[in-house]
C-alpha positions as CSV (number, residue, x, y, z in Angstrom):
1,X,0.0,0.0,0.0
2,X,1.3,3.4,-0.9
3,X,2.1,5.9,1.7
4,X,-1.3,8.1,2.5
5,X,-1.0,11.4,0.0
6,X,-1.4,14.7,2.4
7,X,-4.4,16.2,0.7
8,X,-4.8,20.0,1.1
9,X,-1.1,21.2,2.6
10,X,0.1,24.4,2.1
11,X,0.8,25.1,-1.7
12,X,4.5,25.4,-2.6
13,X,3.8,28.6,-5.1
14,X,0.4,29.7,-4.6
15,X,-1.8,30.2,-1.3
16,X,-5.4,30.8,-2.0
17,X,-8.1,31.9,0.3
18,X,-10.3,29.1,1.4
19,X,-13.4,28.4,4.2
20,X,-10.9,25.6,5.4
21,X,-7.5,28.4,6.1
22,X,-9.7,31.6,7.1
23,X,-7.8,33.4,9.9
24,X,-4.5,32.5,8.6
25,X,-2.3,34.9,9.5
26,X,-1.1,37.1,6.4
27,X,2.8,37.2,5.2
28,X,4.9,38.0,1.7
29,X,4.4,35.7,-0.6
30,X,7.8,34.4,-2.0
31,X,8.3,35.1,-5.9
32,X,7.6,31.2,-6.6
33,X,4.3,32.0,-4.6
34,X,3.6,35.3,-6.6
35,X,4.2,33.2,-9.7
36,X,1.9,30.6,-8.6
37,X,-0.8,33.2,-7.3
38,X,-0.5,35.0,-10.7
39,X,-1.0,31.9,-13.0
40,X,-4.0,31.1,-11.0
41,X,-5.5,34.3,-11.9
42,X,-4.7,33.4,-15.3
43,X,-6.7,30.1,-15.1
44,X,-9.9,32.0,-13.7
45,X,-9.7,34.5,-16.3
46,X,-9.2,31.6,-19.2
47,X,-12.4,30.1,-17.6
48,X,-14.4,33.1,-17.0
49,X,-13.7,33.6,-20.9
50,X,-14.9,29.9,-22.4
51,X,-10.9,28.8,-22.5
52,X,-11.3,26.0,-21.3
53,X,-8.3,24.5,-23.3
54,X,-6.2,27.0,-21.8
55,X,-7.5,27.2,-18.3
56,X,-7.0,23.4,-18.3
57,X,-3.3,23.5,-19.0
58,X,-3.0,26.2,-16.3
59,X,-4.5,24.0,-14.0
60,X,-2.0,20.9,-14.9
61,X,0.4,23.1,-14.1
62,X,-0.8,24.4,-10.9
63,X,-1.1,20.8,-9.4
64,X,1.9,19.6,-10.5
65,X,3.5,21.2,-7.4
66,X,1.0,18.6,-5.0
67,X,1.7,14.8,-4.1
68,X,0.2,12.7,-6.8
69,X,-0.7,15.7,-8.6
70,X,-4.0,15.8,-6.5
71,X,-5.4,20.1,-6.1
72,X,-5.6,21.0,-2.4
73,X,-9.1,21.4,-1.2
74,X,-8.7,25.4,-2.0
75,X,-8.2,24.6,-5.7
76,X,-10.4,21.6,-5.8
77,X,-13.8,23.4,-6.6
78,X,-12.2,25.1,-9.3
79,X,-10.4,22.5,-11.1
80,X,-13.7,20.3,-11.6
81,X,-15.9,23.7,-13.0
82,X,-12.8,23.7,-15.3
83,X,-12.7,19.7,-15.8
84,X,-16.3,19.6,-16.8
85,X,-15.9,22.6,-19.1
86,X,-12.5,21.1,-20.8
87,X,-14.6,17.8,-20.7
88,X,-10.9,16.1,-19.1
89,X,-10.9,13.9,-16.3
90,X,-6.7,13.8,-15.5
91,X,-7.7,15.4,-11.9
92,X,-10.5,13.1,-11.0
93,X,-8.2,10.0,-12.1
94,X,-5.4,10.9,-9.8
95,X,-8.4,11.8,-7.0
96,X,-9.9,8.7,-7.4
97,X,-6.9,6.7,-7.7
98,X,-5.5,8.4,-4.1
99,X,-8.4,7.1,-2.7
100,X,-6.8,4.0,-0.8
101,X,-3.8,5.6,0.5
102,X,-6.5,8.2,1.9
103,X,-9.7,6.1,3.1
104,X,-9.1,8.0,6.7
105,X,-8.3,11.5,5.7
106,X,-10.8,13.9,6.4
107,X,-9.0,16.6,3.8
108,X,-8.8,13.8,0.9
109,X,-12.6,13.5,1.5
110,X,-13.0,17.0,1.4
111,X,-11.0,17.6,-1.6
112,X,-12.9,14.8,-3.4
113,X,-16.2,17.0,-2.7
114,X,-15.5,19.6,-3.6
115,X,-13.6,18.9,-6.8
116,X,-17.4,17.5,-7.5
117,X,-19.3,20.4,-6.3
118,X,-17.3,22.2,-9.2
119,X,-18.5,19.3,-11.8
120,X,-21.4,19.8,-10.8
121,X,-22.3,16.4,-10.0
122,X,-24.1,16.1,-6.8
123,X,-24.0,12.5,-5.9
124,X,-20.3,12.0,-5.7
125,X,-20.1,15.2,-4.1
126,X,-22.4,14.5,-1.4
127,X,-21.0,11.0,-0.8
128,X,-17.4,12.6,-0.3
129,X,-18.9,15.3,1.9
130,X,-21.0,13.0,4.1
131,X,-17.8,10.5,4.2
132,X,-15.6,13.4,5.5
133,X,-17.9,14.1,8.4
134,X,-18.2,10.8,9.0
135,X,-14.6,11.0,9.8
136,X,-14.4,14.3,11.8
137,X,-16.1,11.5,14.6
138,X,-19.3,12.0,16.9
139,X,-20.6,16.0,17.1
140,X,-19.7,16.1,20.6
141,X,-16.1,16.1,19.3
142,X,-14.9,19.8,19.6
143,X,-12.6,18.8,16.3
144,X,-10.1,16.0,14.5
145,X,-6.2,16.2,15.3
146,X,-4.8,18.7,12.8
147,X,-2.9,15.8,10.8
148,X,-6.5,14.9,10.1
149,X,-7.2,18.2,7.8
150,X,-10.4,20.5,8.4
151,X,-12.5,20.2,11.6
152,X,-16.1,18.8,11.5
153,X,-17.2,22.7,11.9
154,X,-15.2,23.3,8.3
155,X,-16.7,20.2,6.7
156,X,-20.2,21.3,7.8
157,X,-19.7,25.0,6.7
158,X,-18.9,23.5,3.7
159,X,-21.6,20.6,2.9
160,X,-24.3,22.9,4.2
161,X,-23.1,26.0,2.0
162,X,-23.3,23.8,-1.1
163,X,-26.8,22.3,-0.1
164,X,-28.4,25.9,-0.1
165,X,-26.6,27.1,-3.5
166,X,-28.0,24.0,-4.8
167,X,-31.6,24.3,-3.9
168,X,-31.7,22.6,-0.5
169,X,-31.6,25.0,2.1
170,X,-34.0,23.0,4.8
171,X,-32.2,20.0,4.3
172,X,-28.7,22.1,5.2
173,X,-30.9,23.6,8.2
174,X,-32.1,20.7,9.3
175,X,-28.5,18.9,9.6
176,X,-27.2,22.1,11.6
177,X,-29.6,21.6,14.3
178,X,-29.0,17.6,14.8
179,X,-25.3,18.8,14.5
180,X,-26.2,21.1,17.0
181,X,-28.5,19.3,19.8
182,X,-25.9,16.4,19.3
183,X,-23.0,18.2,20.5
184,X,-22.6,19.4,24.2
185,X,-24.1,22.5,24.7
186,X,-20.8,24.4,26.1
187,X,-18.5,22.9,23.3
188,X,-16.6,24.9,20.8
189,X,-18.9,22.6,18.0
190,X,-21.6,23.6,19.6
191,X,-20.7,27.3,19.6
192,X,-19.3,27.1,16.0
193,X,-22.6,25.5,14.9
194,X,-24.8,28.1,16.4
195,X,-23.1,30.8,14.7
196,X,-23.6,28.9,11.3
197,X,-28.0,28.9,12.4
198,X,-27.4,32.8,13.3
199,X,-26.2,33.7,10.3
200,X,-28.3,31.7,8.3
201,X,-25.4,29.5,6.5
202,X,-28.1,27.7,5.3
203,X,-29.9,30.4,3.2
204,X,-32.9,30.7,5.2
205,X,-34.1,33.0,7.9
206,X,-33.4,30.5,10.9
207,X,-36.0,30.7,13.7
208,X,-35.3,32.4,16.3
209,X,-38.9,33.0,17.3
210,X,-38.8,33.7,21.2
211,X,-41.2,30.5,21.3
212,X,-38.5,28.6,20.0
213,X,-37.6,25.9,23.0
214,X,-34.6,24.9,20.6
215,X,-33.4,28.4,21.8
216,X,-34.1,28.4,25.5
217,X,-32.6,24.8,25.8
218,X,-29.4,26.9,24.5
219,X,-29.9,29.9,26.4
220,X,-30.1,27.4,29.9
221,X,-27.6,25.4,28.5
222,X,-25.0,28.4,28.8
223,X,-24.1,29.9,32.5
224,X,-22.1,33.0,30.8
225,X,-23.4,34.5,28.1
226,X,-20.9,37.7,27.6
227,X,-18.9,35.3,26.1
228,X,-20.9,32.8,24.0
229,X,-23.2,33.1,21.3
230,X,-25.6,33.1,24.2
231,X,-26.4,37.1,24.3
232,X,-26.7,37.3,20.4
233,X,-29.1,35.1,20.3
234,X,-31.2,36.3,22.7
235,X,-31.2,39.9,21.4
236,X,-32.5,37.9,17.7
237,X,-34.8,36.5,19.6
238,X,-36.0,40.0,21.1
239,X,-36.1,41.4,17.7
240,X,-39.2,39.4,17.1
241,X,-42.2,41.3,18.6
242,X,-42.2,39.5,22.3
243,X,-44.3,39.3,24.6
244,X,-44.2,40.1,28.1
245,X,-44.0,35.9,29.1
246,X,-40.8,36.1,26.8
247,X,-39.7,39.4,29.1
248,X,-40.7,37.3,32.7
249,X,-38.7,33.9,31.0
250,X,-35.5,36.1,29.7
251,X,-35.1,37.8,33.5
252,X,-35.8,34.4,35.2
253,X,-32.6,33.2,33.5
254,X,-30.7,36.2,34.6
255,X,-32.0,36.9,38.0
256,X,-29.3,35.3,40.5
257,X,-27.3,33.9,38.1
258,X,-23.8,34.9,36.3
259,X,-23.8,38.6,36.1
260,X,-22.6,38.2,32.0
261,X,-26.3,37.1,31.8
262,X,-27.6,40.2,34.1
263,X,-25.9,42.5,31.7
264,X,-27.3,41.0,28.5
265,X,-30.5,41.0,29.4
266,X,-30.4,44.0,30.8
267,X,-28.9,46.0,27.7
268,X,-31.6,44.4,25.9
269,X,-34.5,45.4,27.9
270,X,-33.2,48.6,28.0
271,X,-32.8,49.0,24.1
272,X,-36.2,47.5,23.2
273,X,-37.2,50.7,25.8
274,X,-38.0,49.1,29.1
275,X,-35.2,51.0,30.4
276,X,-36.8,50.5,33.9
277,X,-37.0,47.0,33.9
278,X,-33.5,46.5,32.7
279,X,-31.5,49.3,35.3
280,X,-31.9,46.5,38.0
281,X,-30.1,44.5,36.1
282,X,-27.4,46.4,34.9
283,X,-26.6,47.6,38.4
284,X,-26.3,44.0,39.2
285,X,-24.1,42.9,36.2
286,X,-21.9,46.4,37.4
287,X,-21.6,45.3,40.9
288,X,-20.7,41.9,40.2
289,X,-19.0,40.9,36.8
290,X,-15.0,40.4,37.6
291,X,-13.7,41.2,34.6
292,X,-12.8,45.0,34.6
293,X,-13.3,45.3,30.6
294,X,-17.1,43.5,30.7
295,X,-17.6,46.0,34.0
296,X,-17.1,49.3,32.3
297,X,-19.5,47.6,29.6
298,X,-22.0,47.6,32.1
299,X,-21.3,50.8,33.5
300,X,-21.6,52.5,30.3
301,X,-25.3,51.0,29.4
302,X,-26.3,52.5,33.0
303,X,-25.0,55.4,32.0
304,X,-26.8,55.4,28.8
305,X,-30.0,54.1,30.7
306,X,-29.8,56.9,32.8
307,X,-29.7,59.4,29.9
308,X,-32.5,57.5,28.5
309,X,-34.8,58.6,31.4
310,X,-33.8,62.0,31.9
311,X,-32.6,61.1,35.3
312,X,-29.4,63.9,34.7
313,X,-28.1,63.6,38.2
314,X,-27.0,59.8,37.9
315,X,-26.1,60.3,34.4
316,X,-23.3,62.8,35.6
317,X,-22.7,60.6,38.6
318,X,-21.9,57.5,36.6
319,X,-20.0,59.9,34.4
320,X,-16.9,59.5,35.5
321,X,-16.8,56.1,35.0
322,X,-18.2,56.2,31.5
323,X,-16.3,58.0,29.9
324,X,-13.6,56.0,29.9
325,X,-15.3,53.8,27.5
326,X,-15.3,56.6,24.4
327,X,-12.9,58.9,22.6
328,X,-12.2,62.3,23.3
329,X,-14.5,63.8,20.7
330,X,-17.5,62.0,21.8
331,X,-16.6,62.6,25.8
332,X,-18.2,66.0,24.3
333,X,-21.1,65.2,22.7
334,X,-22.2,63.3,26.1
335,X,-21.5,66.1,28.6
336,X,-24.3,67.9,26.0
337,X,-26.8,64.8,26.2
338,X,-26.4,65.5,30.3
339,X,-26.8,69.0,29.9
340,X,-29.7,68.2,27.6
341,X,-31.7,65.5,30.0
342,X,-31.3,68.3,33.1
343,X,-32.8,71.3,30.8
344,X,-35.6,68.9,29.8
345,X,-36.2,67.8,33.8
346,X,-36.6,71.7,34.5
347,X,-32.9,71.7,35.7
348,X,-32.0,75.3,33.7
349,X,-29.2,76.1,36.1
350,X,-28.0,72.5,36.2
351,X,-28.2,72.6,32.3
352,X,-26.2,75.6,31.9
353,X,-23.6,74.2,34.5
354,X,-23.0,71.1,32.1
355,X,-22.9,73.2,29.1
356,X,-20.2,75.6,30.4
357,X,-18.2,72.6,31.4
358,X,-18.2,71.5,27.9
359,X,-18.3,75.0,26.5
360,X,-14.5,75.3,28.6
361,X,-13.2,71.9,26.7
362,X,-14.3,73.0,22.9
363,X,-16.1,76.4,22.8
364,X,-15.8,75.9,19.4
365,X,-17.9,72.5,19.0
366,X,-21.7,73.8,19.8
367,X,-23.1,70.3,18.6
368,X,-26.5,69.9,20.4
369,X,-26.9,73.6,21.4
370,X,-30.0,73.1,18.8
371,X,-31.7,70.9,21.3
372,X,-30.5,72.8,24.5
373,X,-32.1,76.1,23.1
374,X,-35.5,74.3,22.2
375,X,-35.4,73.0,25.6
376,X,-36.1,76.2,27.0
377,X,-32.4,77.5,27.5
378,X,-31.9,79.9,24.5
379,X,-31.8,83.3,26.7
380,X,-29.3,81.4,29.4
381,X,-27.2,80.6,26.4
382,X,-27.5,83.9,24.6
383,X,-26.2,85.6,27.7
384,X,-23.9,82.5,28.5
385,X,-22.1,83.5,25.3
386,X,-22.2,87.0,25.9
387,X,-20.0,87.2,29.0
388,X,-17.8,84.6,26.9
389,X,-17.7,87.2,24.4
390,X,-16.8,89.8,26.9
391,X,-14.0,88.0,28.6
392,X,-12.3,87.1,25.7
393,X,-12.6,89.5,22.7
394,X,-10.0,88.1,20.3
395,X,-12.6,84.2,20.0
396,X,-14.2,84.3,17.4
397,X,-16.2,81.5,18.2
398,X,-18.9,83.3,21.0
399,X,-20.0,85.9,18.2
400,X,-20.6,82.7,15.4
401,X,-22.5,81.1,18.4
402,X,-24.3,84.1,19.0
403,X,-25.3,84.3,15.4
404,X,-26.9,80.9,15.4
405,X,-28.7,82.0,18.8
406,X,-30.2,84.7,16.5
407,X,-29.1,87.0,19.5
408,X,-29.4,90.7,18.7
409,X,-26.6,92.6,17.7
């Protein structure tokens, strides 16, 4: 028996991007690389254009550089498009004929499918693509060892991409959720796979109707959810007109539990406008969460809750701490939003207090003094600027601020 061919390992002159080496970290390609990466722009271009004759030779070339001759699983799609326009069949002979060496390879079987999917020829693609994952072992396998080739997630990505571009989207859906009540909730499979259903790698809109119990069996499964694909699912699941038993259910998970949950459903009440419902929750997430990063997090969204309620006084309290969390040119722009809340609470002193403070960091940046003047504040301002105008002759910028005040001359 020959030695087993390794399917899929880096190319010796051309790298190509790939579902199977996304994330790999970026470097100069070496000038047998650039050669390699420049004749496989020529093949696509050949093909694009009907030459098949010419993209074929190209192609030869190209997998000369592999064992056997056999295309890594990057190339593999392409070079059976281009095999079933040339009509040849030189790459699926040497595939075919590495098949013994490679019974137990995961990237041989995965090379095999998709050299199919690009012939378009659906049974021997789904045959390879069902024999790789057959290889990647049980779901609840986080992946195979790297010798092996691409991880069960990658074959699945894969398989289920190719069963939605071919017309079968609720079959692809379908396997992702066996895939995913298979695996173990917490695994890295498990996470993988429910970012596949979230972003609907199967070419439907997956449900994520808050009566979903496929969710909540997630959403229980997962004690933090800062982390995890936990919080974005709930928020898709707020996105679908709930009701107030979805409300009660969401804060029954978060009540007493990891703080990572307290601030995700808290941020989420608070968006969707129950910004009383969700400050409890917040405060707890604040108190409690350990990490100082997912902390400030929380302290932020109380300080945007705050501001969302008009409640100025623990808007400027949490201050402080908020604006940490923003650049300089936006710490601005929320000093105004303060100012803003205490004019609309009937705080005009309070108001004008904030706006100086801000005033004394950028008087030439009056964004918001729109809103602070329909508030009720545009003769406070008016005279505001006047004393500005008064101290300091040589600004420019009180007289323009003036002008927009439509103060009298």
């Amino acid at each position: 028996m020959r030695e087993p061919v390794t399917c899929g390992r880096p190319a010796p002159r051309t790298t190509l991007p790939s579902v199977y080496n996304a994330g790999a970290p970026a470097r100069r390609p070496s000038g047998s690389e650039f050669k390699g990466a420049v004749k496989h722009a020529l093949m696509s271009a050949y093909h694009a254009a009907g030459d098949a004759a010419k993209a074929q030779a190209l192609l030869l070339e190209l997998t000369a550089d592999y064992p056997d001759g056999l295309p890594p699983v990057d190339l593999s799609r392409q070079a059976g498009a281009i095999q079933g326009s040339s009509g040849a069949r030189v790459i699926e002979g040497r595939i075919r004929d590495a098949e013994e060496p490679n019974e137990i390879s995961v990237a041989y079987w995965t090379t095999r499918a998709e050299y199919f999917v690009g012939r378009n020829e659906r049974g021997d693609a789904e045959a390879s693509f069902l024999e790789a994952l057959s290889l990647t072992g049980a779901p609840d396998r986080e992946t195979v060892p790297a010798a092996a080739g691409p991880g069960r997630g990658q074959v699945l990505r894969a398989y289920v991409s190719w069963l939605a571009r071919t017309g079968r989207q609720a079959q692809g859906s379908a396997l992702l959720w066996r895939e995913y009540e298979a695996a173990k909730p917490t695994s890295p499979l498990a996470e993988f796979v429910l970012g596949e259903i979230l972003e609907a790698r199967a070419g439907t809109p997956e449900p994520t109707g808050p009566d979903d119990e496929r969710l909540w069996r997630c959403l229980e499964a997962h004690a933090e959810w800062g982390t995890t694909r936990a919080g974005t699912l709930l928020r898709r699941m707020a996105e679908s007109q709930p009701t107030s038993a979805f409300w009660d259910r969401a804060e029954a998970l978060a009540r007493g539990q990891a703080p990572s949950r307290a601030l995700v459903v808290g941020t989420i009440l608070c968006r969707a406008g129950a910004v009383r419902r969700g400050l409890p929750f917040l405060e707890d997430a604040a108190a409690r969460l350990p990490e100082a990063g997912r902390r400030a997090t929380a302290k932020w969204e109380l300080f945007e809750a705050h501001l969302g309620l008009d409640d100025w006084r623990n808007a400027e309290a949490r201050w402080a701490e908020a604006r940490e969390q923003i650049a300089w040119p936006d710490r601005l722009k929320q000093i105004g939003r303060i100012a803003l809340a205490a004019a609309r609470s009937g705080a005009r002193a309070d108001a004008l207090r904030l706006w100086a403070v801000r005033a004394s960091l950028d008087r030439s940046d009056a964004q918001g003094l729109g809103d602070l003047s329909n508030a009720g504040l545009r003769e406070d301002l008016i005279a505001f600027y006047g004393r500005m105008a008064q101290a300091d002759p040589t600004s420019v910028y009180p007289g323009r601020i003036l002008a927009r005040l439509g103060a009298p001359r």
